[in-house]
C-alpha positions in Angstrom: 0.0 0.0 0.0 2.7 2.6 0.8 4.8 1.3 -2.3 1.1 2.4 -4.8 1.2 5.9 -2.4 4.8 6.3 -3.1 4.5 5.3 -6.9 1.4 8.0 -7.3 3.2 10.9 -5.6 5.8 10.7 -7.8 3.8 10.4 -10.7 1.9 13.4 -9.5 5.4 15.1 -8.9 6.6 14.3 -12.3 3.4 15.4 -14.0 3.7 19.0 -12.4 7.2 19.1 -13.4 6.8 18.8 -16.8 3.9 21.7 -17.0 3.9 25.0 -16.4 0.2 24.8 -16.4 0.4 22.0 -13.4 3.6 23.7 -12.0 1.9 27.8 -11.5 -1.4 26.5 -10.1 0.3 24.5 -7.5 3.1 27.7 -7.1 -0.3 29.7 -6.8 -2.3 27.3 -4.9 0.1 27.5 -1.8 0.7 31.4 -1.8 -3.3 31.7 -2.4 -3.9 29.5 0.9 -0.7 31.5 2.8 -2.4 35.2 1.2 -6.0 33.8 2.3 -4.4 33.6 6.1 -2.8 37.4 5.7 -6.5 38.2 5.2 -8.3 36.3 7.6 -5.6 37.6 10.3 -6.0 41.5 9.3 -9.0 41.2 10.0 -9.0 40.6 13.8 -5.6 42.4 13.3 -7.7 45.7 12.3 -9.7 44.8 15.5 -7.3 44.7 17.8 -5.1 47.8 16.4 -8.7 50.0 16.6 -7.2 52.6 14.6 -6.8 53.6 11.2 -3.6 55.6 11.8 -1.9 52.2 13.2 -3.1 50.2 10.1 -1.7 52.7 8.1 1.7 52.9 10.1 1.9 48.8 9.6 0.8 49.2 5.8 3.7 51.7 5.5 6.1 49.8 7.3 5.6 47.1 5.2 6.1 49.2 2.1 9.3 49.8 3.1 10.2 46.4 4.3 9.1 44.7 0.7 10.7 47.3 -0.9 14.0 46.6 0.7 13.1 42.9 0.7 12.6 42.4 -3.0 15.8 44.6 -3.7 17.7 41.8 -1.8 15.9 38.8 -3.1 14.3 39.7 -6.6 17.5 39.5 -8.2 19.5 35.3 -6.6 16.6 33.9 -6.3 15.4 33.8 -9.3 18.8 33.8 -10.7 19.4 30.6 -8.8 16.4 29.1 -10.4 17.0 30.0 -13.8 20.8 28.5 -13.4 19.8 25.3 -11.5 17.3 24.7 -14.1 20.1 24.8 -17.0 22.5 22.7 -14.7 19.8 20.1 -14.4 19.2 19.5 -18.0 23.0 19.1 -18.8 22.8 16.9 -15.9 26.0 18.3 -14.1 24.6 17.7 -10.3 28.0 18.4 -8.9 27.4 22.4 -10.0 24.1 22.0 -8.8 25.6 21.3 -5.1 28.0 24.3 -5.6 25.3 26.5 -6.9 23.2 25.5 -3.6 26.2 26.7 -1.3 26.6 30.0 -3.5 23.0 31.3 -3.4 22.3 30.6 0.6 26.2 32.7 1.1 25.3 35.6 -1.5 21.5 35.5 0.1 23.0 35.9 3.3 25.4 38.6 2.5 22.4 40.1 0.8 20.2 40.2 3.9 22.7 41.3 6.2 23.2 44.4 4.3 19.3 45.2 3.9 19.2 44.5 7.4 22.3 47.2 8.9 20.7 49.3 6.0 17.2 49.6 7.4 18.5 49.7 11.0 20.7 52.7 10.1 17.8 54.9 7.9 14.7 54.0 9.9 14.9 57.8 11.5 15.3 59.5 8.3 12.9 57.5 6.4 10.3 57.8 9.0 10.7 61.6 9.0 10.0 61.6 5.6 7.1 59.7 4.9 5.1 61.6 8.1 6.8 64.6 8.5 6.5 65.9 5.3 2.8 65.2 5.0 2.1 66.9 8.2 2.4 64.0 10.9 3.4 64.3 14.5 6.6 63.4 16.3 4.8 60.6 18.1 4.2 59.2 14.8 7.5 59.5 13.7 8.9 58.0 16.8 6.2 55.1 16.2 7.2 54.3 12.4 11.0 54.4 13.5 10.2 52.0 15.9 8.8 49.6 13.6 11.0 49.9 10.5 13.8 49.3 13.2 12.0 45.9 14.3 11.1 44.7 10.8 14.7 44.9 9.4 15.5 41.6 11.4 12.6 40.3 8.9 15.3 41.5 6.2 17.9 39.4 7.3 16.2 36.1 7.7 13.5 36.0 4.5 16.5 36.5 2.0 18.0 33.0 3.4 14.9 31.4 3.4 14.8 32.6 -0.4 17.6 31.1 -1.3 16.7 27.2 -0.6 12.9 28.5 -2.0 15.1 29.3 -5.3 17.2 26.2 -5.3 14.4 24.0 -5.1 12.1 26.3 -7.4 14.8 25.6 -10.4 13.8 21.8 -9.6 10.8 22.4 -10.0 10.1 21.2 -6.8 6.5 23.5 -6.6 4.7 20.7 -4.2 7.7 21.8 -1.1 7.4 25.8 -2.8 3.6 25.8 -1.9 4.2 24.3 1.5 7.0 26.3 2.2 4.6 29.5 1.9 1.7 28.2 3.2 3.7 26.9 6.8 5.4 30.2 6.7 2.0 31.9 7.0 0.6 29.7 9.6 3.4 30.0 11.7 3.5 34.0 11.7 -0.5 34.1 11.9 -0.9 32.2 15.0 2.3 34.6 16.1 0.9 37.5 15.5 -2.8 37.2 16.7 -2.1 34.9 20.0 1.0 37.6 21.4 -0.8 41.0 20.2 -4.0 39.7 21.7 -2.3 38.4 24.9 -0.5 42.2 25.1 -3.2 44.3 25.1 -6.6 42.1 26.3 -4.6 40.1 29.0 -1.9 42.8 30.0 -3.8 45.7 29.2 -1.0 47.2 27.0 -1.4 50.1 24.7 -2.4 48.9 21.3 0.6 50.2 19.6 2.4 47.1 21.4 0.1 44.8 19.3 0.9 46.8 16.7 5.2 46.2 17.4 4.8 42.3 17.8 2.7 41.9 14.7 5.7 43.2 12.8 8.4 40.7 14.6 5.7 38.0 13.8 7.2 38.4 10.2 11.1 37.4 11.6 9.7 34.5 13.6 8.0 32.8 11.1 11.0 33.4 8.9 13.6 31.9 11.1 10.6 28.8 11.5 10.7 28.7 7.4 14.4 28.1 7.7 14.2 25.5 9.7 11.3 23.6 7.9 13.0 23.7 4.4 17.0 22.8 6.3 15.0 19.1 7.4 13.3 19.0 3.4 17.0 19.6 2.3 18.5 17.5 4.6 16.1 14.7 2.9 16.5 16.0 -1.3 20.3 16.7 -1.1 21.2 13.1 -0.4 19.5 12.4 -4.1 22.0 14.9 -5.5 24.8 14.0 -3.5 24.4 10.0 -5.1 24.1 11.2 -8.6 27.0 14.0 -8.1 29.3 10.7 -7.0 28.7 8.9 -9.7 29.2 11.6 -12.1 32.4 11.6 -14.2 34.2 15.4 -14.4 34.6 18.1 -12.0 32.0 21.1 -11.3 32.3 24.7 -12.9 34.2 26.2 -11.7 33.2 29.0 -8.6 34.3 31.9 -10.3 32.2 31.3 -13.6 28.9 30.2 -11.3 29.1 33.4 -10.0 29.4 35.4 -13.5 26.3 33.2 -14.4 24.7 34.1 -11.5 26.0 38.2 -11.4 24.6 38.4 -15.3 21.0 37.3 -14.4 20.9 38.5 -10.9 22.2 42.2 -11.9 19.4 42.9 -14.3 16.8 41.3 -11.9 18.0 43.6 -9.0 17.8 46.8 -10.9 14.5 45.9 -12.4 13.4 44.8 -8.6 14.4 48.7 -7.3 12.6 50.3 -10.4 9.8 48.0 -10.8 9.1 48.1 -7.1 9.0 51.7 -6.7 5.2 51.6 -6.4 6.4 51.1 -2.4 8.2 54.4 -1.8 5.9 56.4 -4.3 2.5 55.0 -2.2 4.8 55.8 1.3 6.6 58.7 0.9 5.2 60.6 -2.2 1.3 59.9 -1.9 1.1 61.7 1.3 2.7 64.7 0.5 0.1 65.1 -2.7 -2.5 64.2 -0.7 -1.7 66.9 2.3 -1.4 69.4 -1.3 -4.4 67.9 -2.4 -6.6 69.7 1.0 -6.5 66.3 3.3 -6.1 66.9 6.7 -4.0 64.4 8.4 -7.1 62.3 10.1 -8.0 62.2 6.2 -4.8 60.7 5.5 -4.6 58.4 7.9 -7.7 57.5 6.2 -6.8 56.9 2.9 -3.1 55.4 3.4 -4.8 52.8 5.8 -7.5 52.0 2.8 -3.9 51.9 0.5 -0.9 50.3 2.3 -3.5 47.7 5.0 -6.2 46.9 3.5 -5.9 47.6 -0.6 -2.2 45.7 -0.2 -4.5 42.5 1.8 -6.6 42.7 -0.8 -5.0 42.9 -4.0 -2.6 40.2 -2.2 -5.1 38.0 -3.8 -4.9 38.2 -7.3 -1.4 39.4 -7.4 -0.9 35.4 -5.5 -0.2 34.6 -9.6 2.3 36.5 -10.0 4.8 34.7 -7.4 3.6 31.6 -8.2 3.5 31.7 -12.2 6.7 33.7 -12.0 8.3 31.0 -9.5 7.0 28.1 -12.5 7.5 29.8 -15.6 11.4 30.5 -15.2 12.6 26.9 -14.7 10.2 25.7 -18.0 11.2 28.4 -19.7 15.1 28.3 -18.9 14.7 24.3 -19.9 13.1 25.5 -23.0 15.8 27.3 -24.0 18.9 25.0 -23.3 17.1 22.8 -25.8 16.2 25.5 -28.0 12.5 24.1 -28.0 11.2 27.8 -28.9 8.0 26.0 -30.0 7.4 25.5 -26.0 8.7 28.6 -24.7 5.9 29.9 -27.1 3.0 28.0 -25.7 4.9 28.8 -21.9 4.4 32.2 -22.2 0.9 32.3 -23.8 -0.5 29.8 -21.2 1.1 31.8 -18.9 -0.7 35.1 -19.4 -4.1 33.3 -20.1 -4.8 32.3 -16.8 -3.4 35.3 -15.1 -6.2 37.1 -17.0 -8.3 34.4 -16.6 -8.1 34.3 -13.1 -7.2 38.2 -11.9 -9.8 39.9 -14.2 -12.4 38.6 -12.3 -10.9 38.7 -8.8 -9.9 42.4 -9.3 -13.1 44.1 -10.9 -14.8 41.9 -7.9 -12.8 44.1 -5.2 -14.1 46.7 -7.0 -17.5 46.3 -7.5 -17.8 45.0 -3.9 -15.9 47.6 -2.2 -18.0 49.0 0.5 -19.3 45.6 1.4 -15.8 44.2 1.9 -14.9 47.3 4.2 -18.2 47.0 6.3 -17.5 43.4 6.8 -14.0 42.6 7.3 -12.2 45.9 8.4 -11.9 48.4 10.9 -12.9 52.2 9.9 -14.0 56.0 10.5 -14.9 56.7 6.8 -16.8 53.7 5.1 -17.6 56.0 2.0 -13.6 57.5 1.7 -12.0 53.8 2.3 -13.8 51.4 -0.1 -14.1 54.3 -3.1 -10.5 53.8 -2.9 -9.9 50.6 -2.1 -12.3 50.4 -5.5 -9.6 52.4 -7.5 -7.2 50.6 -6.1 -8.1 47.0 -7.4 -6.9 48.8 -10.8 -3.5 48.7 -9.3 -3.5 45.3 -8.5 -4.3 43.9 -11.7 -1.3 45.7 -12.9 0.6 44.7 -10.1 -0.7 41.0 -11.2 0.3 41.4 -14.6 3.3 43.3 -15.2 5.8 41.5 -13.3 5.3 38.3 -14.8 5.4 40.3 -18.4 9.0 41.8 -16.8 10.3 38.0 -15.7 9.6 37.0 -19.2 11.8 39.6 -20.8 14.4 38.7 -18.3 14.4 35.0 -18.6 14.7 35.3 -22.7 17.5 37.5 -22.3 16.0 41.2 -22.9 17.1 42.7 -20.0 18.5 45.6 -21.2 15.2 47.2 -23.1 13.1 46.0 -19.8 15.7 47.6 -17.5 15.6 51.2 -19.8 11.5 50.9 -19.8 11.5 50.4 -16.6 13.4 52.9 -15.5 11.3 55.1 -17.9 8.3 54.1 -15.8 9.2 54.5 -12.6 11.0 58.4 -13.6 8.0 59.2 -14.8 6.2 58.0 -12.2 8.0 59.5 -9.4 7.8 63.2 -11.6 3.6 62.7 -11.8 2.2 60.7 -8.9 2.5 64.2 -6.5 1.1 66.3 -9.5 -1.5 64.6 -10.6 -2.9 63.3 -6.9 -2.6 67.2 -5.6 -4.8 67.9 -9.0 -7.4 64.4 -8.8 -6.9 63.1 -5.3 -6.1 59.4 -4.5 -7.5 58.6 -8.3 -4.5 60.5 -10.0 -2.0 58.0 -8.3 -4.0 55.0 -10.1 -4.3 56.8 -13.4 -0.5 57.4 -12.9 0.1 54.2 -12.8 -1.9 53.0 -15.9 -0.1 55.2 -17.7 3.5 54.4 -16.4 3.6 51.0 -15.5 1.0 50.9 -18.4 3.7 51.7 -21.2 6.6 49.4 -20.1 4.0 46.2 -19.7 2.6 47.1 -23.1 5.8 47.7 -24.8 7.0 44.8 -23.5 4.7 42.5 -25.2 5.4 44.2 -28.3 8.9 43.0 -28.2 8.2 39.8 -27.0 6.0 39.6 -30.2 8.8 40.8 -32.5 11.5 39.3 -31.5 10.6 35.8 -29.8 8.1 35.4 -32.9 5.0 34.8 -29.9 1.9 35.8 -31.2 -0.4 37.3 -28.6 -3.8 37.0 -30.8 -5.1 34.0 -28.8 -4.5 36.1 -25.5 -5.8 39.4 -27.0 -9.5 36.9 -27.9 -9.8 35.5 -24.5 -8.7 39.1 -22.8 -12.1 40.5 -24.9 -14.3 37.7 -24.3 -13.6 38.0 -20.5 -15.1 41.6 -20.8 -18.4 40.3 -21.1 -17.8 38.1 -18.3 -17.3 40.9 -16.2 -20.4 42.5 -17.5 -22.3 39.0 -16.1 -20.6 40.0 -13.2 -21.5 43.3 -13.1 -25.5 42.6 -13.6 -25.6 39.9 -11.7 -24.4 42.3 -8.6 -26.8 44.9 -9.4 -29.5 42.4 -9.7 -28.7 40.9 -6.2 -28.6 44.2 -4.5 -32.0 45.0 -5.6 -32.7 42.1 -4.1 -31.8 42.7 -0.9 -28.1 41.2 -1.1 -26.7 44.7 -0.6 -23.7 44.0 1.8 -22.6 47.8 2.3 -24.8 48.5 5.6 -26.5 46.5 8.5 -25.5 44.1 11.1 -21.6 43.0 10.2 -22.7 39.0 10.7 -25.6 39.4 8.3 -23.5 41.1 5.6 -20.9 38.5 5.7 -23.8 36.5 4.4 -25.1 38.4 2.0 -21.7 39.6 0.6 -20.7 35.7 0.2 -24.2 34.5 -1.3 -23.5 38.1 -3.8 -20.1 37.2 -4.6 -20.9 33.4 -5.2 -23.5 34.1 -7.5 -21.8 36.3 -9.4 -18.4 34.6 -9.9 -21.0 31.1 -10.5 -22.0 33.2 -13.4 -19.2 34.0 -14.7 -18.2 30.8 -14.7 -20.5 29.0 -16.2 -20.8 32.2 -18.9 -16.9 31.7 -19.8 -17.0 28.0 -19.7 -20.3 28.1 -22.4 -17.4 30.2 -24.5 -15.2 27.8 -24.0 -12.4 29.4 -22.3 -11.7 27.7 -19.1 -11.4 25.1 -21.3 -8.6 26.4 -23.8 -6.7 27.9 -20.3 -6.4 24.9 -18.6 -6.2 22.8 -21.3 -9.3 20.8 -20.6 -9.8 17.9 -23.1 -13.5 15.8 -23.6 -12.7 12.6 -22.2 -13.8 9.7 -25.2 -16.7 7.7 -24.8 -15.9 3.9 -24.9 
């Protein structure tokens, strides 16, 4: 009986490997489970905090810490992946062991220096996101206080990165879901059972709660660690077997680490332009909001909507990203050492299918139930202010959804340099407009900002992946229109519901949690069944008619 268990995993495991279909749903299935606890714990989270000016210091603090974060991991990670997944298809499993070594030193390194880094500039960057915009010296002191607290959080996640990236490369997704998913749990049940304890059983000020939530991040970290150093303990001794009986000697060091400085570069430049959306929505937002007439309680307001709440959110289509970034670099990479540009083709149009597939509908749902999510799930003093922009601010995360996995494909087929000068482009831009055009629109001109910035290097993108890779978008361009009407299903099927009575924006909180789920069911049931009578799940998920006998 085990031996039939042990022969079906590892058909299962062999069957992901070889699609990138298989390979981003399961990449996507464990971040969707580990983002679906980051929601259900902000929720009691908002609770517990009580304010909106504390949500917005943890949103902001966060800003800053994934800013920082993906500057030190964007780049070897995925670097490691891409060259783990070429040292696998030659079959050279003693450069595999001395890639593994490499990554989890550089990663290290990497961490250590994001960590004295944020330690260092916590005062100064906490001046300038609250001082600038009006905010007190209690504030500052506050913010200072938690960027100082989170940068341990920079020092371990990069070294938990590096064995996610190892493993990611072979195409191990099954241990790259679980790793996220364990991760979560562990900082979850961190985070609620200590900030409760401080302020409900020691009758602390809140802004304690508020402190341990951010350590939660470093202590589920340091428990990732451990988890994936008893997988690796368990996977190595494979490599090590097959590296014995290998004839030749590794590369050498020196040109593993050109390999690796030649992909990682690139992906570390693109991760501090690409990712600027952190510092603009932190340090740049509130300073065109204060010009734009918001006092600071108004702030508070909207950056808690922004940086909590719209970043929980969007957390959940932006879940594809990650996961069909993590699975489309090793397919792709293998695609390319065997020059099979056939399948990098159908790689990258599968790919891009079921992110719109998936995050269309997910994102113009936030939208369109906006003030029922807010009424339900989270904490408050302006229900009309913080769901209008959380509803804007579901534009941003289908962007947010898209565009990086657009900007990994570029990388991973060698155009870094156009991506790198568009990106750049972008994010300029975007730094020059976001305090214009908020001080002219309000909280709206930062999301038209970004259409039009992060817009044109997404689009521009494609075009050259088109051009010069020969990858013909057409089939994504039909499904992207016919998806239009099934957000129009969604859209009347909403309006018919809250006619109805299934109006989730007002009432008793329980009740609405009803009414927003049997609304949101109905609605994404129609869409469903509306796309699948067009076929499209189908075509996505490559879903064939089993033959009658």
């Amino acid at each position: 009986m085990s031996d039939n268990r042990t022969v079906k995993k590892e058909e299962r495991s062999s069957r992901i490997k070889k699609s990138v279909v298989l390979s981003g749903l399961v990449g996507t299935g464990g971040l969707f489970v580990a983002k679906l606890l980051g929601l259900v714990y902000s929720i009691p989270l908002s609770s517990i905090l009580a304010s909106d000016a504390y949500m917005g210091y943890y949103g902001n603090a966060y800003r800053i810490y994934n800013y920082i974060l993906n500057i030190c991991t964007a780049g070897f990670p995925l670097a490691v992946a891409t060259v783990v997944a070429r040292y696998q298809v030659k079959g050279d499993y003693k450069s595999l062991l001395a890639i593994r070594k490499l990554a989890l030193m550089i990663l290290s390194a990497l961490g250590l220096v994001g960590m004295a880094f944020l330690m260092i500039l916590a005062g100064p960057i906490a001046r300038v996101m609250l001082q600038s915009a009006g905010g007190s010296s209690e504030s500052t002191v506050i913010m200072t206080n938690l960027l100082r607290l989170i940068a341990l959080s920079v020092f371990l996640v990069p070294m938990l990165s590096g064995f996610r990236g190892f493993y990611q490369g072979l195409k191990e997704m099954e241990q790259y879901a679980f790793s996220q998913v364990f991760e979560q749990f562990f900082r979850v049940g961190f985070m609620l059972s200590v900030s409760w304890m401080l302020v409900y059983m020691f009758h602390m000020e809140r802004k304690w709660a508020l402190y341990a939530a951010v350590v939660s991040t470093a202590v589920a970290a340091a428990a990732g660690i451990l988890q994936y150093y008893f997988f690796d303990r368990k996977r190595v001794k494979t490599i090590d077997e097959a590296a014995a009986a290998q004839e030749g000697e590794a590369q050498a060091t020196n040109v593993l680490l050109k390999e690796f400085l030649a992909l990682a570069v690139p992906y570390l430049i693109s991760s501090i332009v690409g990712y600027g959306d952190d510092i603009f929505n932190t340090m740049l937002l509130p300073v065109g909001l204060a010009r734009h007439g918001y006092d600071e309680a108004a702030r508070n307001i909207v950056l808690s909507a922004v940086n909590y709440v719209g970043s929980k959110i969007n957390a959940i289509p932006m879940i594809l990203a990650p996961g069909f970034t993590a699975a489309v670099i090793p397919h792709i990479s293998a695609a390319l050492a065997k020059k099979n540009y056939r399948m990098v083709e159908r790689n990258i149009r599968d790919c891009l299918n079921i992110i719109l597939y998936i995050a269309m509908p997910i994102c113009f749902c936030i939208a369109v139930y906006a003030p029922g999510i807010y009424h339900v799930l989270y904490y408050t003093e302006d229900l009309a202010t913080s769901s209008g922009i959380l509803a804007w601010n579901a534009v941003e995360g289908f962007l947010s959804t898209l565009i990086p996995v657009v900007s990994t494909i570029m990388m991973t087929v060698g155009f870094r340099k156009t991506l790198l000068i568009r990106l750049s482009i972008g994010a300029v831009a975007k730094a020059l407009l976001i305090v214009p055009m908020v001080s002219w629109l309000g909280y709206p001109g930062a999301v038209l900002c970004s259409l039009i910035c992060n817009g044109y290097a997404g689009l521009f993108n494609l075009i050259e992946i088109h051009r010069k890779m020969n990858v013909s978008f057409r089939d994504n361009i039909r499904i992207g229109l016919k998806l239009l009407l099934g957000l129009a299903v969604i859209f009347v099927i909403n309006r018919l519901l809250n006619l109805a009575g299934l109006d989730a924006g007002a009432g008793p909180r329980l009740i609405c949690l009803f009414k927003l789920a049997a609304n949101g069911l109905c609605a994404l049931i129609g869409y469903g069944l509306f796309t699948w009578w067009l076929r499209i799940p189908q075509k996505v998920f490559h879903l064939k008619r089993r033959k009658k006998s």
